[in-house]
N, C-alpha and C positions, 0 to 999 in steps of 0.2 A: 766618309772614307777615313780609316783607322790608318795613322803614320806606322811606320817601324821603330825609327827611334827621332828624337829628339831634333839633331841636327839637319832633318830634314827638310822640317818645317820651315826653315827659307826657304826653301825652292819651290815652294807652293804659297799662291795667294791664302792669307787668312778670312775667313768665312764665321760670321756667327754659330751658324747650326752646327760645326764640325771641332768634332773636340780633338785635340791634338793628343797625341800618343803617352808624351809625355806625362800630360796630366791624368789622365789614365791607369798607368802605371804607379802614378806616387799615388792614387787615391787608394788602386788597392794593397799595395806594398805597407800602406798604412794600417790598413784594417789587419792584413796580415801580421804584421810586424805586432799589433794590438792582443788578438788572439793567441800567437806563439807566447807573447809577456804571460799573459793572465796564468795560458796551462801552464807554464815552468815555475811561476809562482802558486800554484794548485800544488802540483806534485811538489813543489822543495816542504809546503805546509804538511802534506801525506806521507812526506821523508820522517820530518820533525815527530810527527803522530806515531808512527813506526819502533821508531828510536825509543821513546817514550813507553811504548805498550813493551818493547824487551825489554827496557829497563826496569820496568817495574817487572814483570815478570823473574826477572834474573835477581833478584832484589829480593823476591817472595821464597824461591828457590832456595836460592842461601840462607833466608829465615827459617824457611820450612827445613833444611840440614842442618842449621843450630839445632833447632826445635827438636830434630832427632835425635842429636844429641847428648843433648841434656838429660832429654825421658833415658834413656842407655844410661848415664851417669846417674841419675834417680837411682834406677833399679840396683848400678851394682851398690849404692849408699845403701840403701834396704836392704840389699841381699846380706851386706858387711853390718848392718845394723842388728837384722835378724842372730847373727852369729857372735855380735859381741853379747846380743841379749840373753842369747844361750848360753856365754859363757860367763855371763857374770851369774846366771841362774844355778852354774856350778857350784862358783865362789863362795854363794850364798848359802847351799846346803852344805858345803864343808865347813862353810860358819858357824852353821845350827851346829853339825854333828862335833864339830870340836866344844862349845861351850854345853853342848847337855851331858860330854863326857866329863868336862871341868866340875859343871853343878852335881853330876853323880859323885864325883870322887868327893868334893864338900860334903854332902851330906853324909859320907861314909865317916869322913872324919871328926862330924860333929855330931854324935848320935842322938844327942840331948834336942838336937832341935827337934821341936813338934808341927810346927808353923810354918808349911814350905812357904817359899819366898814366889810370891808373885809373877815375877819376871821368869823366875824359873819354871813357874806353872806354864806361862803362854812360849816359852820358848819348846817346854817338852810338847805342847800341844801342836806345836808349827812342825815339830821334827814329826810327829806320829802322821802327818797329813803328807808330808814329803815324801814319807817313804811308803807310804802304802799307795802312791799313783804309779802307775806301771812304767817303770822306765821312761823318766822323763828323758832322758837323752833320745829316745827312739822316737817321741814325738818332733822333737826338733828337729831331727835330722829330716824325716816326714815331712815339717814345714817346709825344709828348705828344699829338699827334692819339687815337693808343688808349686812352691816359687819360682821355681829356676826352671819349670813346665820338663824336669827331668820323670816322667810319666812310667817310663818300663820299671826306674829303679823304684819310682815311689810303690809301685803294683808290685811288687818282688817283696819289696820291706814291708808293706801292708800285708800281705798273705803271709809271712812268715810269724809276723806279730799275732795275728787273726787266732794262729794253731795254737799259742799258747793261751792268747784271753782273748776268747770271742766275744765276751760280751760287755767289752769295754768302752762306754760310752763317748770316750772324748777320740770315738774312732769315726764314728757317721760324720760328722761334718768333712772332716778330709777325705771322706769316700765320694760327699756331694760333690766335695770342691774337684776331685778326680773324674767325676764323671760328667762333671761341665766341661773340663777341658776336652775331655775324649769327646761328649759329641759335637763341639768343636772343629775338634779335626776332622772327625766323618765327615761335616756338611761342607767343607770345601768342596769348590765346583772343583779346582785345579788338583787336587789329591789322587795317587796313582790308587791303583787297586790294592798294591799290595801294602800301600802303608794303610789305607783304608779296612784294610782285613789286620793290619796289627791294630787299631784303632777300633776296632768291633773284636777286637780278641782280649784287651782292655775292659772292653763294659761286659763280656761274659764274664771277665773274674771278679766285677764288681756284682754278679747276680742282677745284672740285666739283659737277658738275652732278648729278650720281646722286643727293646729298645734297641739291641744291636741290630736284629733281625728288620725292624723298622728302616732304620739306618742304611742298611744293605741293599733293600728294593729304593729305598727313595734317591737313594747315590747312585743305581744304574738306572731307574727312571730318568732324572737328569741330564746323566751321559747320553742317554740314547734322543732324550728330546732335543738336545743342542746341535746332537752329529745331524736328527732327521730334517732342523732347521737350516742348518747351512747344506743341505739338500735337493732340500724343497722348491728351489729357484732356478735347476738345472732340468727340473721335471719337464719343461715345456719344449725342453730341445731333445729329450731322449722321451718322446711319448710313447712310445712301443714295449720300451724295457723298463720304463724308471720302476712300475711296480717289481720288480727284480730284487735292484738296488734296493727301497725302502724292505722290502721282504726279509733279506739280506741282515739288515742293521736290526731289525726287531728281533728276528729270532735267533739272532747270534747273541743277541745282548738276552734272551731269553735262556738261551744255553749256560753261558756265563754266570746269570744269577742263579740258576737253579745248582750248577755245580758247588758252586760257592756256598751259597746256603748248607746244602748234605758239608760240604768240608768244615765247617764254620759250626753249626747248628746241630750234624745227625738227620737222618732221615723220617726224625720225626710227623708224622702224618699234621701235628698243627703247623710247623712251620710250611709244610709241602703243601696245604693246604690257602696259603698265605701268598705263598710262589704262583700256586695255579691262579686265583683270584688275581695277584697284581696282574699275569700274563694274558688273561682273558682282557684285562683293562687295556694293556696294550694292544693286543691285535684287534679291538674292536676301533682303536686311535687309528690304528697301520689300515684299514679297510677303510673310512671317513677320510684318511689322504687321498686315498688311491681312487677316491668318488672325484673328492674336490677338484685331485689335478687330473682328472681323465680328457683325451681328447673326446671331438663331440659323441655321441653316443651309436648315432647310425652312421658313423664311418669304419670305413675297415680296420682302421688304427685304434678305434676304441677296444675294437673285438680283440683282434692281438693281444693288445695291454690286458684288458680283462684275463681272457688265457693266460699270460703270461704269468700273470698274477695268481691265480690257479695252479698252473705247475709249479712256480718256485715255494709258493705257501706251504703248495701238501706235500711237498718233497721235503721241505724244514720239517714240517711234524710228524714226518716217517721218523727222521734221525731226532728229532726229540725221544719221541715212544721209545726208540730203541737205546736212548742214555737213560731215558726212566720211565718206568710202564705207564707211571702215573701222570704222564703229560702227556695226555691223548688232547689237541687241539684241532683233528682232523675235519668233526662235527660241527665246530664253533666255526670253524674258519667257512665249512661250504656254507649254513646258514646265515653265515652273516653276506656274503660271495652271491649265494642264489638267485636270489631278488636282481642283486645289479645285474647278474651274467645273462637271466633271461630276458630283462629289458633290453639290453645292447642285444642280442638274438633276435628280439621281437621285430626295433627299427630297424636291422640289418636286411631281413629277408623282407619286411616290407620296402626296403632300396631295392632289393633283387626285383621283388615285384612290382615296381615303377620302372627299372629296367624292360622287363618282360611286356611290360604293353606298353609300353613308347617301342619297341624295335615292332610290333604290330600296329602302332599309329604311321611309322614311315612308310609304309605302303611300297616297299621295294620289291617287286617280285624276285630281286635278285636272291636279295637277303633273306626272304622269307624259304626263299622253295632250295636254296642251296647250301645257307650261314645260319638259320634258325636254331636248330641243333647246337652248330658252335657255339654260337652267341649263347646261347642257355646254358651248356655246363661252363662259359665263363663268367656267365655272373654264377653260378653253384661252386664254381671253384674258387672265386673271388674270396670266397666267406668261408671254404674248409680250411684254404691255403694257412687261413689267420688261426687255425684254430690245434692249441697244442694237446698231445694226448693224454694229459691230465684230464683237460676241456671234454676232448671225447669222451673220456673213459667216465665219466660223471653224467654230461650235457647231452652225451651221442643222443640218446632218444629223442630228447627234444628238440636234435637238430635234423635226425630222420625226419619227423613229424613235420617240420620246417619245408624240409626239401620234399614231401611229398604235395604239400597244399599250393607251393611253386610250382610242381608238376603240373597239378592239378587246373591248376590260371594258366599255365603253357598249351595245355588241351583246352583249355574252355579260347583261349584265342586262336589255335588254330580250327576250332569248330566254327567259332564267329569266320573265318574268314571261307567254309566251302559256302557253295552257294545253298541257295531256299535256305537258310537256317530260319527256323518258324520258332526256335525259344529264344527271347530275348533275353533271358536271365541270365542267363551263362557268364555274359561280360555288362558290366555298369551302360548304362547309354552313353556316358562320358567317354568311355573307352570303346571309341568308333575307329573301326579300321578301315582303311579305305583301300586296301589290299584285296580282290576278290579271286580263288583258285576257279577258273573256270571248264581248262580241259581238265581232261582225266590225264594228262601226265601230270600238271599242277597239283590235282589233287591228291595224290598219290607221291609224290614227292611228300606235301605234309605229312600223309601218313607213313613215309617212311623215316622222315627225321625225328617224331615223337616215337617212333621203334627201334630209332640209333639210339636214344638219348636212355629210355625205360629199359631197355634188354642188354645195350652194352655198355653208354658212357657211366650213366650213375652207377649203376653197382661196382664198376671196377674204382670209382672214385669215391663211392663209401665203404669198399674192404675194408678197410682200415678201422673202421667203426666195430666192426664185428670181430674183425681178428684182434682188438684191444680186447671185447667183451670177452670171445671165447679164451683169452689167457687168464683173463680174471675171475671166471666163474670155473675154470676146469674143464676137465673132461669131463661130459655126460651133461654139462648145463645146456640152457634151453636156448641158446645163440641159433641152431638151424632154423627149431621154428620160427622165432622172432624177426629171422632174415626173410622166411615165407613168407609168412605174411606182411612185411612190409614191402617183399617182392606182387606181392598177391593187389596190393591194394596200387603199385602202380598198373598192374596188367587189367584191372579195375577200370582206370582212369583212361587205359591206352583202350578198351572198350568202349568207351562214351563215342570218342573220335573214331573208329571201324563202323558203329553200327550207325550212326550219324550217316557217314557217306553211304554204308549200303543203304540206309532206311531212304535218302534220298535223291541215290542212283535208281533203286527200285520203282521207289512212285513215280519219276519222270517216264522211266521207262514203260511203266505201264497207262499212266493218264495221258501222255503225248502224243498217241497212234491215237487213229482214227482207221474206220474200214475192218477188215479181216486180219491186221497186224494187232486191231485192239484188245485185250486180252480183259474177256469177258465172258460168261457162263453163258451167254446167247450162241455161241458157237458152237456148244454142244448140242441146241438141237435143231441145228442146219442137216444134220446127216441128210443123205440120203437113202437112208434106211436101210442098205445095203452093209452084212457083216464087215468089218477090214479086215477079218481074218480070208475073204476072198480076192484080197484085194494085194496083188504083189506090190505094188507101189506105195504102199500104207507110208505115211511119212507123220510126223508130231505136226500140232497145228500152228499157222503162221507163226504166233506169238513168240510160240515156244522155240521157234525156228530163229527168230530174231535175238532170241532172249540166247540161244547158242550163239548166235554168231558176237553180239556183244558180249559174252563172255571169251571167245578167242579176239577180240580185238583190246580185253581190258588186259588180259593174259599177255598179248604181247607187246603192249606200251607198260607191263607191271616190266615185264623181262628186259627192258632197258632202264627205266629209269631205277626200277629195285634191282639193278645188278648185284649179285652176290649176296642179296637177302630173301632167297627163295622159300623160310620159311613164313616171312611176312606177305608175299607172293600167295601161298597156300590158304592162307591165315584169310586173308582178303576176298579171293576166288569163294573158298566155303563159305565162309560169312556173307559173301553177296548171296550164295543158292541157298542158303537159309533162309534168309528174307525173303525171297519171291516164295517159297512155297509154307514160310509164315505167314506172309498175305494171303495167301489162297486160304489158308485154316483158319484164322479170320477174320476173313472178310464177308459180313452178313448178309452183304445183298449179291454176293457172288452164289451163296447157297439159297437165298430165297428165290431167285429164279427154279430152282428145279422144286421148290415144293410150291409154287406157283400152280392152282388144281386147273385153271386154264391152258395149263403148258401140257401137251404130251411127249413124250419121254422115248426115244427109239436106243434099243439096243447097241448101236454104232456109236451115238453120243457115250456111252459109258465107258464102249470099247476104247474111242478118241482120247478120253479123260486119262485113263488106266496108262493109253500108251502115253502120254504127256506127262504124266510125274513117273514112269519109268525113264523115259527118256533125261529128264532130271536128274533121275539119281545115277543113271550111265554118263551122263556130262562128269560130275563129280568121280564117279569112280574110276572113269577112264582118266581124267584130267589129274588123280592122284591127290583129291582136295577132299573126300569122301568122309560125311562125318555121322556119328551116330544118331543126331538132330534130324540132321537132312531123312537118314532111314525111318526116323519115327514120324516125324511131320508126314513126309509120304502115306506111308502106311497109314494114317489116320484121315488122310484126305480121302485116299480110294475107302476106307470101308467107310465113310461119311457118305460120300458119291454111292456106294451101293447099296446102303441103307435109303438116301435118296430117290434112287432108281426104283428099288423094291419095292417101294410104296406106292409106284405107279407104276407098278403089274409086272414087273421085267423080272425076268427068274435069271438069277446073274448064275446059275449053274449052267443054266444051257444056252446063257448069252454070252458067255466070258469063256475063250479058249484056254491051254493051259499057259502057265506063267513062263515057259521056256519062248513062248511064241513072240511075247513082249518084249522077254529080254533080247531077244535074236534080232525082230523087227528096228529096237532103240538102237541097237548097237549098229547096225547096217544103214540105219540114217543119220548117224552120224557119220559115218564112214560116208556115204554120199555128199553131207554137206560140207565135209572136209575139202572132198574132191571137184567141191563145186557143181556135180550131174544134178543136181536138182534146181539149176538156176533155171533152165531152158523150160522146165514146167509148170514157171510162177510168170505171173506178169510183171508187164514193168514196174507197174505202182510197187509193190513187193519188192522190189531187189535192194531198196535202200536200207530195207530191213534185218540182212543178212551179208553181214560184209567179212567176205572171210580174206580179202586183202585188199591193198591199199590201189594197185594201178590199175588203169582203167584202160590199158592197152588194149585191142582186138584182137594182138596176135595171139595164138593160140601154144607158141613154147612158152614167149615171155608168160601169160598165163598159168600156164601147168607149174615154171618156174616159182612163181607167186604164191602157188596154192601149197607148194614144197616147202617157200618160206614159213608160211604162215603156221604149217603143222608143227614147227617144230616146237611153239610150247603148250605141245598135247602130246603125251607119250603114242608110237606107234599102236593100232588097236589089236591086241591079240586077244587069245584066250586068259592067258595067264595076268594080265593087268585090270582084264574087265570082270567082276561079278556079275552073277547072276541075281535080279531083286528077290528070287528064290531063295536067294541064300543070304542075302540080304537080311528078308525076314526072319530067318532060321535062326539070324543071331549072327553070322557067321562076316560082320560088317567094322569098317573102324572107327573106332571111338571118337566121340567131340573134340574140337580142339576149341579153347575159348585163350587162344593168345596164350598157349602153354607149347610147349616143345612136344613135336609127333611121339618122339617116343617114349615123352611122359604119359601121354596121352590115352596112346596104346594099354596101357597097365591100368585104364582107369576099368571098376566090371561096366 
């Protein structure tokens, strides 16, 4: 038990094992009291240290301001040295000239002498060296200007000297000594421009322009590498723009030298020539930044930056060009740009495309059959959003190109997800969906969201692409076609996905029956031999009867879920009746039954046949989906089928009524199976075959009500809506559609 304090301890028995408070406290108050000593004797030692290192510092300081000085009092001793030395150099030639004038007046007056006097010799010979140096006073005053680093007056008195004797040798040394000091002055980092242009205007009047001109580029190299260094270290917080800013400092400082140069120089082609080469050096330095400090390269911020760097670049070397023609840097700058921009493009649209099958690995039936679409132009927009119209106006095609082969993996995943898909290749095995469309609203939903994306989203989100081109190329450039066929090649890809589902709506439909519903060339020779043209009740055969009615059942689950896309509704409907009666044409073993020489052959089969792809083509023509394909497929089935026939004895003139009979016959059974009177004549096996609506009520209004529903997406049958396959063949029929607009279509021959 630990005490409180001291005086406690009476009032408690003392105990060996129990250490009393007191002592306690003094043990650590000690160790304490220990430790505080020591540091306050640390620090007063770290005081002393302190005091010490200013004072010697302070110490050095005021040495080092003696030391200054003195040098100051040196020079003006020299400077005053120089000038007594001058002036005693006068004294001395007024010395000469006064005793050679005393020794000429002697010898005047002593004519007799013949023998000049020695001293007289070397005196005249000192005067004759005196005076023929060119103004020595000019040179001194020269020294003392270069002394005194008075530089403009020394270039003033030197040039003026120059015009009277150029080729006065004791003139080059002080022209050296002048133009050490000039470059001097240039190479100061801290020197403004404009003393820097008096200091290069200096060594052209000494006849060194190469050397000024040198001067000139290596004084804004400099500048500009010191600004782009204290730069350089902000780059990571403005990753989007910083190429901007570095853009900015390059070709401004690229402006500046070039002006200065023509001011300085003349627009001589060797200097301009010298400008262009440092300027090239620089912007290849300004592109190696703009690598180094990029963010990562498949991020969206890379692409930005890169763009950004693209527009600010070739927008400087518009406004170069236009200060001088001959600083065309537009070329240098995308080759050198190219390379990086389509890499960041490459990993970019490969992220889209990691995007695009991971939203087909979550397996959401929500997202696929409702957000697919969305989700796809915003990864496509993710990546235009970044991109400025320099970017376009240069990149646009390979960013087309881009956004077509993302199409193109948006189809091949919503192909992987209808069902039977029999090509594995489409999508990697890696990229397993576990999404499967299995009704026809499902599948029809996909195919209408790869028909939002191809016919309305993209194009309205790559105008831009194009209306940049067509401002740049003018009127009459080739921007339409260019837009076709890169329009052509998504209605290409939105093909793979249409003929996919029909090619596998088809074969279900026809390998799945079993019986009389199975749609197979053995039916044609069940006839009973008996004409159908005697026959008022002539009807198409089952198959074809089912194959009506699932066409009004795809018609009217298209007409809800393709609300308000009834040209894709069209688009779909034909495309499916092309297929069934592209399978019939061929399909081999469909036609080897009739040349089978053990088959015999009755005139009613052919008639049967004839009315089954009329009835075909009255589906389509009535249903308003009628295409030039479907007319020619037809037409080459039957004279298949009557070539077939004819070769086992059937004389298709006096077997085959006329063509109005066919048309009348299709058209009136569809009008029955619309109305439903043709259930009561098929058995029950049969009725699941032909659903021409959905409730299964007995009553006979709600019924008729049903069957009123059901017509409505099959225009009413009249004259004026239905062709005749008469006229059909005459030519007189509507052109294909292959995922192009009807009334392009129409105009095709």
């Amino acid at each position: 038990m630990v005490m409180e304090s001291s005086e406690e301890d009476d009032e408690y028995v003392a105990h060996e094992w129990i250490t009393p408070q007191s002592s306690v406290s003094a043990a650590y108050q000690s160790h304490t009291e220990k430790g505080i000593r020591k540091l306050c004797s640390e620090l007063l030692e770290l005081k002393d240290a302190v005091e010490n290192l200013c004072g010697n510092m302070q110490s050095k300081y005021l040495a080092f301001l003696r030391l200054h000085e003195e040098v100051v009092e040196v020079e003006h001793e020299l400077i005053n040295l120089q000038k007594n030395v001058s002036a005693q150099g006068i004294l001395v030639q007024d010395l000469i000239r006064g005793v050679s004038r005393e020794l000429e007046t002697w010898e005047k007056l002593d004519p007799d002498c013949t023998k000049p006097d020695p001293v007289c010799l070397e005196l005249t010979e000192l005067l004759a060296k005196t005076t023929t140096d060119p103004k020595p006073s000019f040179l001194e005053t020269l020294d003392g200007f270069i002394v005194e680093h008075r530089v403009e007056e020394a270039l003033h008195l030197l040039e003026t000297e120059e015009k009277e004797n150029v080729q006065a040798a004791e003139l080059l040394k002080r022209k050296e000594m002048l133009e050490d000091q000039l470059v001097t002055i240039a190479q100061q980092s801290s020197l403004s421009i404009f003393e820097l242009k008096k200091a290069l205007s200096g060594l052209i009047k000494l006849d060194k322009p190469v050397l000024a001109h040198q001067l000139l580029l290596k004084a804004y190299g400099s500048k500009l590498q010191k600004r782009v260094e204290s730069f350089i270290p902000s780059c990571s917080v403005y990753q989007e723009t910083y190429p901007a800013t570095l853009s900015q400092l390059v070709f401004s400082t690229i402006s500046n030298a070039a002006k200065d140069s023509v001011s300085l120089f003349g627009d001589a082609s060797s200097y301009t020539n010298r400008v262009v080469q440092w300027a090239e050096y620089e912007i290849e330095t300004f592109v190696r930044l703009v690598k180094e400090n990029s963010p990562l390269l498949e991020t969206a911020s890379a692409l930005r930056s890169a763009s950004v760097c693209i527009q600010a670049s070739l927008s400087h070397c518009a406004i170069l060009e236009k200060q001088q023609k001959v600083l065309k840097f537009s070329k240098v700058v995308l080759v050198l740009l190219t390379p990086y921009m389509e890499e960041i493009l490459d990993l970019n649209f490969r992220r889209a495309r990691r995007r695009v099958v991971e939203m087909g690995r979550e397996g959401d039936p929500e997202v696929m059959l409702t957000s697919s679409a969305k989700v796809f132009m915003s990864v496509i927009k993710d990546n235009l959003d970044q991109l400025t119209p320099m970017a376009i106006s240069h990149f646009g095609g390979i960013v087309l190109n881009k956004i077509l082969q993302l199409f193109d993996r948006y189809v091949d995943m919503l192909i992987k997800a209808l069902p039977n898909t029999e090509d594995d290749s489409l999508v990697d095995s890696k990229e397993h969906l576990s999404f499967r469309a299995e009704t026809d609203a499902q599948q029809l939903a996909l195919i209408g969201a790869a028909f939002s994306v191809s016919d309305e989203l993209l194009p309205v989100a790559v105008s831009q692409f194009f209306n940049l081109q067509s401002e740049k190329e003018g009127p009459g450039g080739g921007v339409n076609l260019e837009y076709k066929d890169w329009k052509r090649h998504l209605g290409h890809s939105l093909d793979r996905l249409r003929d996919h589902f029909c090619r596998q709506y088809v074969l279900n439909f026809v390998y799945s029956r079993e019986g009389e519903a199975r749609l197979d060339a053995r039916m044609y020779l069940q006839g009973k031999g008996d004409d159908l043209f005697w026959d008022p009740e002539a009807l198409p055969s089952y198959p074809f009867q089912a194959l009506f009615g699932r066409l009004q059942q795809l018609a009217s689950v298209a007409g809800d879920v393709l609300l308000g896309k009834e040209k894709v509704q069209k688009i779909i409907l034909s495309r499916l009746t092309e297929t069934v009666v592209m399978w019939l044409s061929d399909e081999q073993e469909f036609w080897e039954v009739f040349e089978n020489d053990t088959v015999q052959l009755q005139p009613s089969g052919l008639q049967q046949l004839i009315l089954d792809m009329r009835f075909i083509v009255e589906i389509a023509v009535c249903g308003r989906y009628s295409t030039r394909t479907i007319h020619q497929l037809v037409s080459a089935i039957i004279m298949h089928a009557i070539r077939a026939f004819s070769a086992k004895g059937i004389d298709p003139q006096s077997a085959l009524p006329e063509d109005e009979w066919f048309v009348d016959t299709a058209k009136a059974a569809i009008s029955k199976l619309v109305q439903g009177t043709s259930g009561s004549d098929m058995s029950d096996g049969h009725d699941e075959h032909i659903i021409l609506h959905d409730d299964d009520d007995d009553d006979d209004e709600e019924e008729e009500s049903d069957s009123e529903e059901s017509t409505d997406s099959i225009p009413s049958l009249d004259e004026s809506s239905c062709d005749s396959f008469a006229s059909a063949v005459a030519g007189e029929i509507e052109s294909p559609v292959y995922f192009t607009d009807p009334d392009e279509s129409d105009q095709q021959p």
